[in-house]
LONU-120686 format. One record per atom (N, C-alpha, C): y, x, z; residue in three letters. Coordinates in steps of 0.02 Angstrom, whole numbers, padded with zeros to 5 digits, always signed. Example, Ala and Ser with C-alpha at 12.3 -4.5 7.8 and 13.67 -1.06 7.14 Angstrom:
2
-00284+00660+00390ala -00225+00615+00390ala -00165+00660+00390ala -00112+00642+00354ser -00053+00684+00357ser +00002+00645+00394ser 
END
This chain:
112
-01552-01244-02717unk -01589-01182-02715unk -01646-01190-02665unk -01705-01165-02688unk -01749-01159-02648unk -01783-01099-02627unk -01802-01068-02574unk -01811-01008-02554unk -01880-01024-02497unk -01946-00979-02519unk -01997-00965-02493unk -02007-00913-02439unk -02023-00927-02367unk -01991-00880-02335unk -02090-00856-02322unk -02115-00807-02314unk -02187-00776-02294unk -02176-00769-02226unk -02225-00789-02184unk -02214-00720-02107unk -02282-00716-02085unk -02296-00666-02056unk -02365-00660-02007unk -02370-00667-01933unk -02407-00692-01905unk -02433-00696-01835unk -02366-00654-01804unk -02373-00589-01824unk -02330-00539-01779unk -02252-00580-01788unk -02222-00605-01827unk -02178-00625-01848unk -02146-00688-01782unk -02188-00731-01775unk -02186-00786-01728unk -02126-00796-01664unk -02123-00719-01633unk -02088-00737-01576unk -02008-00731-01608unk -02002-00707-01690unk -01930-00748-01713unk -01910-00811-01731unk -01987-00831-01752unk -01980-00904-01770unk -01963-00943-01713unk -01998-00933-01652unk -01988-00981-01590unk -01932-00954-01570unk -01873-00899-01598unk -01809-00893-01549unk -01778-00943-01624unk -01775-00956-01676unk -01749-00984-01716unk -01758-01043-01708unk -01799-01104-01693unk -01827-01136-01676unk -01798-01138-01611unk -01779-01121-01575unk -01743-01122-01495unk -01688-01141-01522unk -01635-01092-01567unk -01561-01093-01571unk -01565-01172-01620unk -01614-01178-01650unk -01602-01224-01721unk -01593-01310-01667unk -01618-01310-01588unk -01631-01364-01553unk -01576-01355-01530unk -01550-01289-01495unk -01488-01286-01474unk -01424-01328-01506unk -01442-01310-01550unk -01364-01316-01603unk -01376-01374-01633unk -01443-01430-01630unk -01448-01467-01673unk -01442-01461-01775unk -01473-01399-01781unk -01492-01396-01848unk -01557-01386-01868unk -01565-01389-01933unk -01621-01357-01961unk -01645-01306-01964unk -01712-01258-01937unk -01723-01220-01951unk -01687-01171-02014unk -01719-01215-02075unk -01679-01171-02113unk -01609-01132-02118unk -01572-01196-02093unk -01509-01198-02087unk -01492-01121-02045unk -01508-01121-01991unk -01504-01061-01952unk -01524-00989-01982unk -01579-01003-02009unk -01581-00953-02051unk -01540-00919-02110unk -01518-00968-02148unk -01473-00945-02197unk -01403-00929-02146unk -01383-00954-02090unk -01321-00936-02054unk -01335-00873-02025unk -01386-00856-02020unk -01411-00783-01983unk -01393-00740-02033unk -01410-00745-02089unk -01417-00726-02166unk -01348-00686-02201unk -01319-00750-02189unk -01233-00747-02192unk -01207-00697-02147unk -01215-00699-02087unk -01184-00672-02024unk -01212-00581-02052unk -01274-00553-02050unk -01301-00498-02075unk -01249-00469-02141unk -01247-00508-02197unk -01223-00481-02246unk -01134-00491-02244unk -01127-00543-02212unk -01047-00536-02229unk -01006-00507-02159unk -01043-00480-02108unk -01009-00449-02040unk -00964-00377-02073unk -00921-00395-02043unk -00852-00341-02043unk -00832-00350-02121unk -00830-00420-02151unk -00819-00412-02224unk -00754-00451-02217unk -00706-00412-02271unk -00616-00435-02267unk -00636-00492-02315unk -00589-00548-02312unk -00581-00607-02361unk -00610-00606-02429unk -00576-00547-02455unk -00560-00534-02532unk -00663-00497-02552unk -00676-00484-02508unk -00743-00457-02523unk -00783-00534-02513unk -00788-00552-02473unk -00811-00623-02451unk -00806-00675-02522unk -00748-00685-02533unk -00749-00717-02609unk -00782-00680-02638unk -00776-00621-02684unk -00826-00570-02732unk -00873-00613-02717unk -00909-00585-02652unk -00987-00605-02629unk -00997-00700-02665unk -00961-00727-02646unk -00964-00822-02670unk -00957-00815-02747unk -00946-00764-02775unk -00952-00770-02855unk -00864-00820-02863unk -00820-00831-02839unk -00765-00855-02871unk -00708-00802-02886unk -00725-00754-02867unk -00670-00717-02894unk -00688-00644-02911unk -00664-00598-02935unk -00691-00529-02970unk -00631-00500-02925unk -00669-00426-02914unk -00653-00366-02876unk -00593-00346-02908unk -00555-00364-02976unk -00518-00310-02995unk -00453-00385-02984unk -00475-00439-02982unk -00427-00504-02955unk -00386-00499-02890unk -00456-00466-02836unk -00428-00455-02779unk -00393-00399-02772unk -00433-00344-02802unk -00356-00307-02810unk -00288-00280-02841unk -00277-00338-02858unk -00218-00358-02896unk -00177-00394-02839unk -00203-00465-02819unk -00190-00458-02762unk -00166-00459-02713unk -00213-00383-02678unk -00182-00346-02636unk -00121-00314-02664unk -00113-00282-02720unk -00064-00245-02751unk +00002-00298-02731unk -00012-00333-02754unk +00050-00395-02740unk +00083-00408-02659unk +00015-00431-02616unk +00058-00438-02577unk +00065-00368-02534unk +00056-00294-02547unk +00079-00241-02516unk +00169-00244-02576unk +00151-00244-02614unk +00225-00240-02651unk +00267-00274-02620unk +00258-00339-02583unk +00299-00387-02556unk +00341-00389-02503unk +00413-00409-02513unk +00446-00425-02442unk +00426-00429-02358unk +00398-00478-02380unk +00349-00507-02301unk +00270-00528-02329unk +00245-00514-02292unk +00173-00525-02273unk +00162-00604-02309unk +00122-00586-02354unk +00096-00667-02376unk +00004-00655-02369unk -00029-00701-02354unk -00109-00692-02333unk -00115-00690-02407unk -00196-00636-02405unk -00226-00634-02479unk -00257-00721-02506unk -00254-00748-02467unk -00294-00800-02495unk -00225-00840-02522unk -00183-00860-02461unk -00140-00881-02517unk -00099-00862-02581unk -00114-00778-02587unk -00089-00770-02658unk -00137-00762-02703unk -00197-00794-02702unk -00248-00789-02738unk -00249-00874-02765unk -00232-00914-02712unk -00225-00983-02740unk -00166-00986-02772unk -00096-00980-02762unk -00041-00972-02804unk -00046-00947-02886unk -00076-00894-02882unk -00116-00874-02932unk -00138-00915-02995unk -00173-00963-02933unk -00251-00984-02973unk -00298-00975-03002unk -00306-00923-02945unk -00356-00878-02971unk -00434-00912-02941unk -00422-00938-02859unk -00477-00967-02833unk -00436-01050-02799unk -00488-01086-02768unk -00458-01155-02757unk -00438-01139-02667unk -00418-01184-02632unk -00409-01187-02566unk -00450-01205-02542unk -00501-01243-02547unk -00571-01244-02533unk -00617-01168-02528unk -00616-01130-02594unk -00633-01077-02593unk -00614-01020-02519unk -00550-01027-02530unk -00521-00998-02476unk -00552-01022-02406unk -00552-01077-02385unk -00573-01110-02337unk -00664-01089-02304unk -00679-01112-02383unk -00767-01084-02368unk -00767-01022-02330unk -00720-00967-02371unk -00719-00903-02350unk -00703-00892-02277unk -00665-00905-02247unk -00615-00911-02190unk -00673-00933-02152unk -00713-00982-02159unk -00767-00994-02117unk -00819-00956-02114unk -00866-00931-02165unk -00898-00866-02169unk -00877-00824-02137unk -00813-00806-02129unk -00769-00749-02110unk -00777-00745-02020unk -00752-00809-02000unk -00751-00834-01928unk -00824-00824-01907unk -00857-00845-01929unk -00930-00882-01911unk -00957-00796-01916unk -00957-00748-01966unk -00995-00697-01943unk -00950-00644-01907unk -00908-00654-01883unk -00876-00615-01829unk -00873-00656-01766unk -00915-00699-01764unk -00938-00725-01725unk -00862-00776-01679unk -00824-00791-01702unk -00755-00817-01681unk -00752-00892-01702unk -00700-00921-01686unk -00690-00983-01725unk -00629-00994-01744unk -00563-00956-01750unk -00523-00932-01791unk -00518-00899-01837unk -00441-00889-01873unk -00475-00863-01941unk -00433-00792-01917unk -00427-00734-01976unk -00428-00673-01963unk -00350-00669-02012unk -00335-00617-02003unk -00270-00602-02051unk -00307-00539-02096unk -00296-00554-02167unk -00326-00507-02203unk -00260-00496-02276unk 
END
């Protein structure tokens, strides 16, 4: 995917804080940007929305579910009854879990 970004003069003193963090962290400009990107749209977002958003799984999957594991004995995580399923892969899950961490700004994962 390729994405054209515009900015003006006034614009600049974000580019040079992006451009700061992108040296910081040793990435690409871009890179930072689309992680900024991420962080904006997926903050305070539960697992099961997070997938929706990645296109691997549909809203009425996740809540099914949820239906499941509230029906349940003990506590099983949505992701692993979404892989049991096979509904999404463990990778999927994983991607998510990182999105998840990364815009709640943490580096663990969350119980959802």
């Amino acid at each position: 995917m390729q994405t054209t970004i515009y900015f003006g003069d006034e614009d600049r003193y974000l580019l040079d804080l992006v451009d700061k963090m992108a040296r910081r962290e040793r990435k690409s400009r871009s890179a930072i940007i689309l992680s900024l990107i991420e962080q904006y749209f997926e903050r305070d977002s539960r697992l099961g929305e997070i997938l929706v958003d990645m296109g691997v799984v549909s809203g009425q999957e996740v809540e099914k579910a949820l239906e499941e594991q509230r029906r349940g004995s003990e506590w099983v995580p949505l992701g692993q009854i979404l892989v049991q399923k096979g509904v999404v892969s463990e990778e999927d899950v994983e991607r998510a879990l990182v999105v998840q961490a990364r815009s709640r700004g943490m580096g663990t994962r969350q119980r959802n």
